[in-house]
C-alpha positions in Angstrom: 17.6 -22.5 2.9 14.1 -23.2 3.7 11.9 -21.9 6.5 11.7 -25.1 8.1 16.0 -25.6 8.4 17.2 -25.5 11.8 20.7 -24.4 13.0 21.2 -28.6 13.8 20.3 -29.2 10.1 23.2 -26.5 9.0 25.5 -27.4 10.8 25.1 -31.4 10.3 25.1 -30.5 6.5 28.4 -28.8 7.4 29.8 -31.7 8.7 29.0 -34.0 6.4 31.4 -32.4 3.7 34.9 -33.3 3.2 37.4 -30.7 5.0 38.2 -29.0 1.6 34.5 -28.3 1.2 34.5 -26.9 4.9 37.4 -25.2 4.3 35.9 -23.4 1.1 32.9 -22.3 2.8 34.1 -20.9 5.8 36.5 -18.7 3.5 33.4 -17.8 1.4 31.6 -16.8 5.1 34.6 -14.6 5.9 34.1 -12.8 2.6 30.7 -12.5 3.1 30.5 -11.1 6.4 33.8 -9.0 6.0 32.7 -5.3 7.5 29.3 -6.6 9.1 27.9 -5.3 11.9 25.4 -8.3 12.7 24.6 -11.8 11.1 20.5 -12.7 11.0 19.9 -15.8 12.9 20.0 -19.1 11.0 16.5 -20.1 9.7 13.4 -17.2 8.6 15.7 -14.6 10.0 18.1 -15.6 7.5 15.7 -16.1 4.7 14.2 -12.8 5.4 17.5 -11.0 5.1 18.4 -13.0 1.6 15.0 -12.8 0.4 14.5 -11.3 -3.1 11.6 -9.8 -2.7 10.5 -6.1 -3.5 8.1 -6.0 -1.0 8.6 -8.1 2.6 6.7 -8.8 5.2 8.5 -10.3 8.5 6.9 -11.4 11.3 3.8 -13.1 13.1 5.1 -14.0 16.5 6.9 -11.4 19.3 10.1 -12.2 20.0 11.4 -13.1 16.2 14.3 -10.6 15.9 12.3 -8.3 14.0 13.6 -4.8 14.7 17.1 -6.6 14.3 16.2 -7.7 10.6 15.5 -4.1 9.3 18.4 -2.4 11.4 21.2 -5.1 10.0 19.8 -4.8 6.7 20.3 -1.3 7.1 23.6 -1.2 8.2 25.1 -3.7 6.0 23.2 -3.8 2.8 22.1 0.1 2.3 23.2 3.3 1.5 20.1 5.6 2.4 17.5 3.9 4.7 14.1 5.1 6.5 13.1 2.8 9.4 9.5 4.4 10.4 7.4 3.6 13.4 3.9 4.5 14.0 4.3 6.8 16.8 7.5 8.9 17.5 8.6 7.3 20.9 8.6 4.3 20.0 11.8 4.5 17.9 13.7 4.5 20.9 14.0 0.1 20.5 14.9 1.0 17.0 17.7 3.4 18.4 18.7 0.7 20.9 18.8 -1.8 18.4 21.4 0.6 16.4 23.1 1.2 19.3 23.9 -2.4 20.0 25.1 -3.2 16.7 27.2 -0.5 16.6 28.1 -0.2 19.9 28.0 3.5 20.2 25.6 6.0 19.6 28.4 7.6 16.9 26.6 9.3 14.2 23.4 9.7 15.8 21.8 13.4 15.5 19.2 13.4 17.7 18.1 16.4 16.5 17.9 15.7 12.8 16.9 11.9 13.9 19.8 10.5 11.2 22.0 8.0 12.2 25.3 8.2 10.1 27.3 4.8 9.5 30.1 3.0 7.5 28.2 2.6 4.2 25.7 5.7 4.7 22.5 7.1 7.1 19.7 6.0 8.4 16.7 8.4 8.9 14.6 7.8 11.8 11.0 8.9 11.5 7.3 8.3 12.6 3.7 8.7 11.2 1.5 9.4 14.0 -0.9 11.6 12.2 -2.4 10.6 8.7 -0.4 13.8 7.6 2.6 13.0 8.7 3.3 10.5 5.1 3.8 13.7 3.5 6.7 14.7 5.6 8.3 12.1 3.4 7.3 13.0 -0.3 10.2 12.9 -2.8 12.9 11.5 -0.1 14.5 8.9 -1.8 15.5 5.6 -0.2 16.8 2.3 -1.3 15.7 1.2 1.9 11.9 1.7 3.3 11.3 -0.2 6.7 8.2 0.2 8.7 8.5 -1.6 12.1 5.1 -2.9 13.6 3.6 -2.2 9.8 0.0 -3.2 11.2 -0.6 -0.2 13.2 -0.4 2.2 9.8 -2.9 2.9 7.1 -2.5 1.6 4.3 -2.2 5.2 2.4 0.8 5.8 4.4 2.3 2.8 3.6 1.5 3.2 -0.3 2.6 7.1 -0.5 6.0 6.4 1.4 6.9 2.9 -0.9 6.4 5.4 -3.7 10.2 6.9 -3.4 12.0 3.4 -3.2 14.9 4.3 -5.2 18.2 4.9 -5.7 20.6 7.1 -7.3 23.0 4.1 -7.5 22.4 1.8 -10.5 24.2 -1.1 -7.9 22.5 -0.4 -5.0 19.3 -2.8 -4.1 16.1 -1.6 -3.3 13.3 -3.0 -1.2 10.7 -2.1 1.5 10.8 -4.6 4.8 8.0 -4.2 6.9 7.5 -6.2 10.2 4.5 -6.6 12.5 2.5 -8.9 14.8 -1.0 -9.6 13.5 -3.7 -6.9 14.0 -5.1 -6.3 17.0 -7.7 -3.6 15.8 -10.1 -3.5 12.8 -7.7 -0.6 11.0 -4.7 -2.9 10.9 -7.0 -5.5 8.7 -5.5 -4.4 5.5 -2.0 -6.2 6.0 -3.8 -9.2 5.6 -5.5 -8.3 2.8 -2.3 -6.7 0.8 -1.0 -10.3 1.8 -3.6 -12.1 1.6 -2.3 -15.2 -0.7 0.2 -15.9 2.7 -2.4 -14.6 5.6 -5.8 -15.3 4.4 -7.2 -18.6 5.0 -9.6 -17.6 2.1 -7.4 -17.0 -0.2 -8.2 -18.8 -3.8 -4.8 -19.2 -4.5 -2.7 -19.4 -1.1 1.2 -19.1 -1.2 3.9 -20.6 0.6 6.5 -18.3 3.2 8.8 -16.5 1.0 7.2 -17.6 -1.9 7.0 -14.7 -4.5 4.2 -13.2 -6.1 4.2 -9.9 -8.3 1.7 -7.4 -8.3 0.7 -3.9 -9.7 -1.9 -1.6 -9.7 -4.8 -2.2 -12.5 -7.9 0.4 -12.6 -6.8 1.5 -9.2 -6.9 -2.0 -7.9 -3.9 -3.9 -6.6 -4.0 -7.1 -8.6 -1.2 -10.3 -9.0 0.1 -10.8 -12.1 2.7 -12.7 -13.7 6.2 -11.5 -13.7 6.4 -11.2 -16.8 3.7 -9.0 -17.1 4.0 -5.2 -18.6 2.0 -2.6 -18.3 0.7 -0.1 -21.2 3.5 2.2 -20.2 6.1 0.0 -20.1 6.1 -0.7 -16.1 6.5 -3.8 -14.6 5.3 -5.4 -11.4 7.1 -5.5 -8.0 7.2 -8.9 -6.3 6.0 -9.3 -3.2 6.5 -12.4 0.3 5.9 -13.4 3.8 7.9 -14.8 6.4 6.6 -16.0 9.2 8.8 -16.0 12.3 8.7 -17.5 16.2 10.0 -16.8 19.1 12.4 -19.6 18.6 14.2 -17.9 15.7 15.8 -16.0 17.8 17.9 -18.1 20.1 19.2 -14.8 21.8 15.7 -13.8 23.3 14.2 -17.0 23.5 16.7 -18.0 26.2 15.4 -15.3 28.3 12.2 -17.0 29.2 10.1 -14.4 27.2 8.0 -17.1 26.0 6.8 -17.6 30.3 6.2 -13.9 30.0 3.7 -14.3 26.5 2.2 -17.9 27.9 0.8 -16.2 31.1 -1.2 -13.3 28.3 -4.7 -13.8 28.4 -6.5 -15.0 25.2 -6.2 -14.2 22.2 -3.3 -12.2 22.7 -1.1 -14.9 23.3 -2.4 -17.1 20.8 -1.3 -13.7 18.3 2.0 -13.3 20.0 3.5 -16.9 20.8 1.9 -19.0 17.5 1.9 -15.6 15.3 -1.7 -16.0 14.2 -3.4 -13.8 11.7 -6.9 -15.5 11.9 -7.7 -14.4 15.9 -7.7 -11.7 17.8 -9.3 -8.7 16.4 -10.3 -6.3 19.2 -13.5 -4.3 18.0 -13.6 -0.4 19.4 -15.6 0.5 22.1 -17.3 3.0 19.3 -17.2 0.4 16.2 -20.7 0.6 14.9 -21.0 -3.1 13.4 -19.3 -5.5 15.1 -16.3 -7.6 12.7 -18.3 -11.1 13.8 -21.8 -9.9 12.2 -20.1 -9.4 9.3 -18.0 -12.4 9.2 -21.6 -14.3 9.6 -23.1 -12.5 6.9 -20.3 -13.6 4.6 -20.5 -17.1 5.8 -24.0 -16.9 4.6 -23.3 -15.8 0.8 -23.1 -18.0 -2.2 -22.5 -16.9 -5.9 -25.7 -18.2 -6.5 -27.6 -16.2 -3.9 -29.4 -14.1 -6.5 -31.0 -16.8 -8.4 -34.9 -16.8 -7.9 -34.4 -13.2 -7.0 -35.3 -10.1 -8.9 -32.5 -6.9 -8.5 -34.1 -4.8 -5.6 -31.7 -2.1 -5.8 -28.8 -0.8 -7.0 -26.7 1.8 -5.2 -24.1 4.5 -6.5 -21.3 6.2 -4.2 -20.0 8.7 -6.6 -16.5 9.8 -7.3 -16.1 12.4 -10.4 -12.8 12.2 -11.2 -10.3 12.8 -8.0 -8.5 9.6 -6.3 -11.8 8.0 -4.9 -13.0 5.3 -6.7 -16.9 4.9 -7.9 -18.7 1.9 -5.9 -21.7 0.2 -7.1 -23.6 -2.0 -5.2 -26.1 -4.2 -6.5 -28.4 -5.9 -4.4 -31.2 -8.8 -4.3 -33.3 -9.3 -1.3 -31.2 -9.7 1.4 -28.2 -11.3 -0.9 -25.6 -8.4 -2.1 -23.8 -8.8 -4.9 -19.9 -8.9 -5.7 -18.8 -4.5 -6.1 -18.4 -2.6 -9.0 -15.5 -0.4 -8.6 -14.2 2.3 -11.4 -12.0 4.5 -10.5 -13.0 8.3 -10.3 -11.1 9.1 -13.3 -13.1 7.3 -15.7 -16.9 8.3 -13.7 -15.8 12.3 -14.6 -19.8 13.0 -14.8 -23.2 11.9 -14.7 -23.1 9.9 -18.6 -20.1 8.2 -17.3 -21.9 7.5 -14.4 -25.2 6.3 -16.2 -23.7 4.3 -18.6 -21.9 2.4 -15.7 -25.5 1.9 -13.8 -26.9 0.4 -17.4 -24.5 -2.4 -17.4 -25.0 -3.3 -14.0 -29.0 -3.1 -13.6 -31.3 -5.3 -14.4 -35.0 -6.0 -13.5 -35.7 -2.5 -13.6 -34.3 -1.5 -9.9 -34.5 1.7 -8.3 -31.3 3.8 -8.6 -29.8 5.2 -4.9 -27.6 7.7 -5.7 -25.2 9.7 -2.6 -26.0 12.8 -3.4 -23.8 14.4 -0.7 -21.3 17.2 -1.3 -23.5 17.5 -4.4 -21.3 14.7 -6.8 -24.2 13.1 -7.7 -26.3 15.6 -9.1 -25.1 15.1 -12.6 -26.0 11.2 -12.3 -29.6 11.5 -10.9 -30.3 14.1 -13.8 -28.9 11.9 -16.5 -30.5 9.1 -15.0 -33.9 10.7 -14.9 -33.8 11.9 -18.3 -33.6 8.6 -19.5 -36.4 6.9 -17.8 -35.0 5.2 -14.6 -36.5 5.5 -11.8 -33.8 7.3 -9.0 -33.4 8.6 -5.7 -31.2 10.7 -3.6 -29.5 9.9 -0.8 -28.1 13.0 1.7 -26.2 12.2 4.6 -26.7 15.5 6.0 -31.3 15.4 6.1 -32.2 15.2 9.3 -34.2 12.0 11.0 -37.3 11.3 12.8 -36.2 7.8 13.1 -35.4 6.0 16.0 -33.4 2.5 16.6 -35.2 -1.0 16.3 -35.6 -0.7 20.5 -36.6 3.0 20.4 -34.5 4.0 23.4 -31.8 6.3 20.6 -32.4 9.0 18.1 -30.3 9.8 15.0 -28.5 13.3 14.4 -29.3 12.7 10.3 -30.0 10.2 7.9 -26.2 9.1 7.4 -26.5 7.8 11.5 -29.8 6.1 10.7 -28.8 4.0 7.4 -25.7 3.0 8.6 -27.2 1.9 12.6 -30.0 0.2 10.6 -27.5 -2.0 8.3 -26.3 -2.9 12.2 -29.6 -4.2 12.9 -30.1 -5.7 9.6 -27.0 -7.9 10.6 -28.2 -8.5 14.3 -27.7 -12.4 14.6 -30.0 -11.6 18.0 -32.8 -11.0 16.3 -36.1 -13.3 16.0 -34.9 -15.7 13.3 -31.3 -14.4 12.8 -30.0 -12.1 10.0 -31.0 -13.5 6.8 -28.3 -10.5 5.2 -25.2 -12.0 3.0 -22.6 -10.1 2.0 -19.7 -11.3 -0.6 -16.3 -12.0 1.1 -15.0 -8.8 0.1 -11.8 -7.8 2.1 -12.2 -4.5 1.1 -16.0 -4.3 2.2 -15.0 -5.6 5.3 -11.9 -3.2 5.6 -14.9 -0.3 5.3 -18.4 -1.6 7.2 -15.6 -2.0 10.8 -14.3 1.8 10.2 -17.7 3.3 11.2 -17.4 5.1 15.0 -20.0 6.4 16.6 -20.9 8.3 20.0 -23.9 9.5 21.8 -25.2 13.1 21.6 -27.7 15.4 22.8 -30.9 14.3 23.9 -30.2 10.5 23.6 -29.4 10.9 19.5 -26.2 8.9 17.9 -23.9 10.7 15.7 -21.6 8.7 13.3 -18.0 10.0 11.5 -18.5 11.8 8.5 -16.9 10.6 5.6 -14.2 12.9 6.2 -13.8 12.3 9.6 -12.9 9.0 8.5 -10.9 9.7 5.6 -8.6 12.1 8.0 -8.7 8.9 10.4 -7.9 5.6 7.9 -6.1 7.4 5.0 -9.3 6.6 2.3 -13.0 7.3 1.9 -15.0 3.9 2.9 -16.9 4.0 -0.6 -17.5 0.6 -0.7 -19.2 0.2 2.5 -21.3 3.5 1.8 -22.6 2.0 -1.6 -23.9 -0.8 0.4 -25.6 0.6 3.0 -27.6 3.2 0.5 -28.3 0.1 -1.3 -30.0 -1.8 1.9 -31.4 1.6 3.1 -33.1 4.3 0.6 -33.1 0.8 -1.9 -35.6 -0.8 0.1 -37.9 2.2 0.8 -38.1 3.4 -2.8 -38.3 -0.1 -3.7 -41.7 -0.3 -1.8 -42.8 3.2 -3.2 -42.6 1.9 -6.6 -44.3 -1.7 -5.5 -47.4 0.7 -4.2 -47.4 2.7 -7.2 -47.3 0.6 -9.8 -50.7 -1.3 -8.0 -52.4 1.5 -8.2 -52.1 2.1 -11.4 -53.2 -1.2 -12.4 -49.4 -2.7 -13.6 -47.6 -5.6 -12.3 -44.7 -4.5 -10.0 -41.0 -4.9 -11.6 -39.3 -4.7 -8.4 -40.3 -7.5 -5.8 -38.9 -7.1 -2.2 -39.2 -9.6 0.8 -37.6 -12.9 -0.2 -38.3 -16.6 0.4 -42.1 -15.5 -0.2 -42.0 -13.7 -3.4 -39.3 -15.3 -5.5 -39.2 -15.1 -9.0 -37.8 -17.3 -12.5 -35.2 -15.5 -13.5 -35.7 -14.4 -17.2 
């Protein structure tokens, strides 16, 4: 069945057939459904519950039956399920949904939050602190569902799939996740997990319920072929979408729910009735850079950006060993190029480091390396020692700085580079932004997780890297690397223009940009 079949198309294909033919398939139905609890609705519903993939996504549009996919699927296809909601209190649809099928509330330990059935139980939990994904380490499940998927990191999401199993060699497993498109900056990594289905950008779009298989590579979740295997022997997990509407679900739709969504102002109900994944992104109040600014910078970058440009700077964030990855950003004028990311495993110390900065510079570029919590010690040493010119950035230094207006102060040097980048990307200012960043998901995913507030005597304070971490799940490296690279890159940058006159040499670094281009050697 195809997304696009209607119940009309069904059942005039059902009529078409010759009476034995009817005859065989309505005996094949009652096999089928012999013992069921619920049937999905004809169309995505349908496809969603047959679907084959490891990994589904369900959803788009309110109203499309999707707390009824994952509890039927968990009733009449599993032994051992977890259906997970963000915050505890919501579960109660998910209970009601239970109750409905079942028609009792038989089973159910509130107290335990299980939910025994015919063919097993059903464990009922939530995720509302960052935490709370380790409540579920080692708890095996041939079924992981995560209702309203957007509103959790994506660390909780990627710890919890990791006990997908079963002791039963016949017994399927598969995680279902269902959601509504994003409606804050942190939910922004759904579409970028599934991006081939929900990223307009996507070099190599796929259709609903199309599969794709993926793995992790160098910390990096990359497609693959199926066939692919991995230098231990492990093979990929496929992965689909399915979009649904409002009118898959004939039960709901004939409530007039669909008034109720029409008369939500914009762009909620252009997320909720059409299921879009391209609109509505709320900002927060305390979101340093805005999610347009950095849309427009992207819209401004080209892969050939660099050419007629020297290598300004080239920024480290460091990870030495640990789970954080290493980000490198290199940078020309005003045009940033693509990431370098090496996971921390493999930058253990400052050589490893080094040797990854002297593949990646060129044009003899100052060196910005985060110095912070003191992992980057080992790389400006080894980087000294052999000549290149480097310098330290510390989150933590105070500032004497002020913003672009003067009217705010910063509380240290972490505030200033990071509310600077924000007025780098000012499309207000006299002549626009001329900054372009690559259309880097992941980037993005990291420059729209800065928060800030106002403190003191007029001064802004922005989240620590572990005030973020504790907040998103992850350490927003990539967006750090960047900033250091348009911050300490262009002062040093300068410094070394200024010396380098005075002692009577030609500068290698240019900055500035239409003005002082350069033939690229």
């Amino acid at each position: 069945m195809s997304v696009s079949q209607t119940f009309e198309d069904i059942l005039a294909s059902y009529k078409a057939l010759s009476p034995g033919k009817q005859l065989q398939i309505r005996e094949k139905a009652a096999a089928i459904t012999a013992g069921k609890v619920g049937l999905p609705n004809p169309g995505p519903q349908t496809e969603a519950y047959f679907s084959e993939a490891d990994e589904l996504f369900y959803g788009g549009s309110a109203g499309g039956g999707k707390t009824y996919l994952i509890c039927s699927l968990a009733l009449n296809e599993h032994e051992h399920s977890l259906i997970l909601r963000r915050v505890g209190k919501n579960l109660k649809g998910v209970k009601r949904e239970l109750q409905g099928l079942l028609g009792s509330r038989n089973g159910f330990n509130e107290q335990l939050g299980s939910w025994r059935h015919g063919r097993g139980v059903i464990d009922l939990g939530h995720c509302e602190h960052e935490s709370n994904r380790e409540d579920y380490q080692g708890n095996a499940h041939d079924l992981k569902a995560f209702d309203e998927l957007t509103q959790f990191t994506e660390t909780q999401y990627t710890y919890i799939i990791g006990w997908n199993r079963s002791g039963n060699p016949n017994q399927r497993c598969r995680v279902v996740a269902t959601g509504n498109p994003p409606s804050t900056a942190e939910g922004q990594w759904v579409i970028r997990r599934w991006g081939a289905w929900l990223d307009p950008t996507h070099p190599n779009p796929a259709k609903p319920g199309e599969l794709r298989w993926y793995t992790t590579i160098d910390s990096e979740d990359t497609e693959v072929d199926a066939s692919y295997v991995g230098p231990k022997g492990e093979r990929p997990r496929s992965r689909t979408f399915i979009p649904s509407t409002l009118e898959d679900n004939p039960d709901l739709a004939d409530t007039g729910y669909a008034a109720t969504i029409e008369a939500m102002p914009e762009p909620l109900r252009t997320m909720l009735r059409e299921g879009r994944f391209d609109v509505g992104q709320q900002d927060d109040r305390w979101q340093v850079i805005p999610s347009d600014w950095i849309r427009q910078a992207q819209g401004r970058w080209t892969p050939d950006g660099f050419k007629g440009l020297k290598m300004t700077a080239l920024a480290v964030d460091v990870a030495q060993g640990g789970p954080d990855k290493s980000s490198f950003s290199p940078r020309y004028g005003t045009w940033f190029a693509p990431l370098v990311r090496k996971p921390g495993k493999e930058t253990p110390d400052g050589p490893s480091i080094g040797a990854e900065v002297f593949k990646i510079r060129r044009d003899g570029c100052v060196v910005v390396i985060d110095v912070g919590g003191g992992y980057g010690g080992d790389a400006m040493r080894f980087l000294k020692d052999n000549g290149v010119p480097v310098a330290g950035f510390n989150a933590a230094h105070a500032s004497t700085a002020r913003t672009v207006d003067k009217a705010l102060g910063f509380v240290n040097k972490r505030a200033e580079a990071i509310w600077r980048f924000r007025e780098a990307l000012d499309p207000g200012q006299e002549g626009g932004s001329p900054m372009a960043l690559p259309p880097d998901p992941m980037l993005v995913a990291d420059l729209v997780s800065y928060r800030w507030k106002p403190v003191g005597a007029g001064n802004i304070q922005i989240e620590s890297k572990e005030e973020i971490r504790k907040r998103i799940g992850r350490s927003p490296d990539d967006g750090d690397a960047t900033i250091m690279s348009w911050s300490e890159g262009e002062k040093l940058a300068i410094r070394k223009m200024h010396e380098a006159a005075l002692g009577g040499r030609l500068p290698q670094v240019k900055v500035g940009y239409s003005q002082q281009k350069v033939g690229r050697r």
